[in-house]
N, C-alpha and C positions, 0 to 999 in steps of 0.2 A: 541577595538572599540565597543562602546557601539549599539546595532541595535532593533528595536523595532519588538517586534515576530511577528507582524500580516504583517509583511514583509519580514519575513525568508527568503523564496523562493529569491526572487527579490534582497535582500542586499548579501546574503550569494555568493560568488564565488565558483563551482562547486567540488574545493577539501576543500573548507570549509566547505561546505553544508555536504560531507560525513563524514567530521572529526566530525563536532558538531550532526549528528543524531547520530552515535556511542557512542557518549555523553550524551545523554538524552535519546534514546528509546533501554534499557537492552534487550538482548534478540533479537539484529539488525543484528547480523551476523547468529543464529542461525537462524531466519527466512529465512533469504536467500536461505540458507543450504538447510532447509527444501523445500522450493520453488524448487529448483534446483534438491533436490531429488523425489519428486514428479513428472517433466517435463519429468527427465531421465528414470522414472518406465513408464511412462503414453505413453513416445515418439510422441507428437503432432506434425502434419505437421502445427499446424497454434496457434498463438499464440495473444492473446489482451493484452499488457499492461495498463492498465487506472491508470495515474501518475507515468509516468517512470524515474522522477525524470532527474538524469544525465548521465541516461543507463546504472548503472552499474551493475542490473542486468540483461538485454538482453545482453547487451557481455557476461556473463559469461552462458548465454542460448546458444547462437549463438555459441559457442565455443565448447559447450558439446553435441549440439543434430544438428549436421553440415547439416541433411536433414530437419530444420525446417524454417520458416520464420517467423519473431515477425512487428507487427501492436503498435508501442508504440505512450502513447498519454497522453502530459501533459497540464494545463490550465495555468502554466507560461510559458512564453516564453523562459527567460534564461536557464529552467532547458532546454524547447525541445529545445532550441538552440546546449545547451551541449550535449545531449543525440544524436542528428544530425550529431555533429562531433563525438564522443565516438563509433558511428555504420556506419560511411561512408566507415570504409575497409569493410564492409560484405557485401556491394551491396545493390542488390535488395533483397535479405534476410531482409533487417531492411527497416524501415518505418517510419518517428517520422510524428506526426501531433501535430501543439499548436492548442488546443480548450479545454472546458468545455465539459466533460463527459456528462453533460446533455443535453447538444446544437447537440452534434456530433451523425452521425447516419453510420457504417460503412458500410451498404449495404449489409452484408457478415455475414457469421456463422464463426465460429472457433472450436477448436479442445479442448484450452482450454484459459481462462481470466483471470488476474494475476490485482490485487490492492493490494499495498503496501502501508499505512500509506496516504490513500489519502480520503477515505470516511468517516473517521470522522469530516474529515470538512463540510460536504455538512450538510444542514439541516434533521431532518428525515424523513418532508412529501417527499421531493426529495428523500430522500437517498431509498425510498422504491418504488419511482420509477426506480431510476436506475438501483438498484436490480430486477427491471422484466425488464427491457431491457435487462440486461449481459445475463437473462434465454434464453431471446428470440436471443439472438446474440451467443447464444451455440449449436453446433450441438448435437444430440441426443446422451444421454451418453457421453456427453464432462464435463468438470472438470471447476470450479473458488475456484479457490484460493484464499481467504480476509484473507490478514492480516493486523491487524489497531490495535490501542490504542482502552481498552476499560474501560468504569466506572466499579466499582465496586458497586454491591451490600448492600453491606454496607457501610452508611458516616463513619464510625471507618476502616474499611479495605480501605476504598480506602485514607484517608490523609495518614497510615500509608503505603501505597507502595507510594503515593506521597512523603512523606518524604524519602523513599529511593531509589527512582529515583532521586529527588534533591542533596543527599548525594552522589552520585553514581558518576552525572553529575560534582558536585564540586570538589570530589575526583580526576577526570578525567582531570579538569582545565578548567572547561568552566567557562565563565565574572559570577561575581557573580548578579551583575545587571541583565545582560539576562538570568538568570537561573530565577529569580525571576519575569521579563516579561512572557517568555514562561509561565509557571507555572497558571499563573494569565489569563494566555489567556486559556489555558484548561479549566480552570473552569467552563467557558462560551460555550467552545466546545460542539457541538451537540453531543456526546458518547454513546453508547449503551451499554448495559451489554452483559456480556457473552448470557445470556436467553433471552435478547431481540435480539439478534442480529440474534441466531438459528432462532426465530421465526418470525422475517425478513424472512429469506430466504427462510420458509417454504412459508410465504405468498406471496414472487416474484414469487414461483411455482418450487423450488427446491422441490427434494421428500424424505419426513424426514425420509425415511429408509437408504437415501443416502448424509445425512449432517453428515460426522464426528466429534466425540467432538473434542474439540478444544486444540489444543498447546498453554498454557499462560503461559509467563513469566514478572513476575510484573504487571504492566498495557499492554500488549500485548497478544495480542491472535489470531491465527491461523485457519484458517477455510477451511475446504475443501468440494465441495456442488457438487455433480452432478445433473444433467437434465437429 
């Protein structure tokens, strides 16, 4: 069934949603992984997700760090709806709120704040607002984790890892129509480069002795910022 990208979220049913991001963003279980190994070195009592999609990964948090409690928070509804039921056996450990990242104020610091594939939608003038919010919603010496799609550099580097994200995708068996939507809505996405994106976070008031380089695989990239 054919679905029009800039509706992903809303059309896609929640073991669709994670079939076809495995599909398009290379590098999607690795991220995890990494997430996941990070929380377990760091052992946070308190956790932000911002875009928790369908919770799949706060359960796989909640499962591994059994003294932590996760704050997750998506701007669709279907996904916090899913992610609602995905974390209702953990209690009061899990949290889901539907709001806009920019609208939402949690009143509270955290230990550490987790975005997956979720701020390169936001615009930039926002997206560097939000980035001094997560600063300011981090307790001293707390950790955010951004992993997101990033442009490239250069227009010859970046259609050729587009072209091999699309071959990846088709190989995989996603609609060739929606391969070719998604794709096309990118191009229009707000993205930052690897170097703009560091220098983001320096100016949210992360401190560039404690911005790690980043994990990229294809158009993905990892980032890890203390405060």
């Amino acid at each position: 069934m054919q679905r029009n990208s800039e509706n992903f979220y809303s059309e896609f049913s929640p073991q669709e949603y994670l079939k076809e991001v495995r599909r398009f963003v290379p590098g999607y279980e690795a991220m995890n992984q990494l997430n996941l190994a990070i929380a377990c070195t760091e052992k946070p009592e308190s956790i932000f997700n911002i875009g928790c999609g369908t919770g799949e990964l706060d359960a796989v948090l909640l499962h591994h760090l059994p003294d932590t409690t996760i704050l997750s928070l998506d701007a669709n509804k279907n996904m916090a709806d899913s992610a609602k039921s995905a974390l209702d056996k953990y209690g009061q450990r899990a949290s889901v709120i539907h709001s806009d990242a920019l609208l939402y104020n949690p009143h509270r610091e955290f230990d550490m704040i987790i975005s997956n594939l979720a701020l390169h939608n936001i615009p930039e003038k926002d997206k560097l607002t939000l980035l001094r919010r997560i600063n300011n919603w981090l307790k001293e010496g707390g950790i955010f984790i951004w992993s997101d799609l990033v442009r490239q550099s250069s227009p010859f580097v970046e259609q050729k890892y587009t072209e091999a994200r699309v071959r990846l995708a088709l190989e995989k068996g996603a609609d060739p129509e929606f391969v070719k939507e998604n794709f096309k809505k990118e191009e229009t996405d707000p993205m930052l480069t690897v170097e703009e994106s560091l220098a983001a976070l320096e100016k949210a008031g992360f401190e560039k002795t404690k911005i790690s380089n980043p994990l990229t695989c294809l158009s993905l990239s990892v980032f890890a910022a203390r405060k």
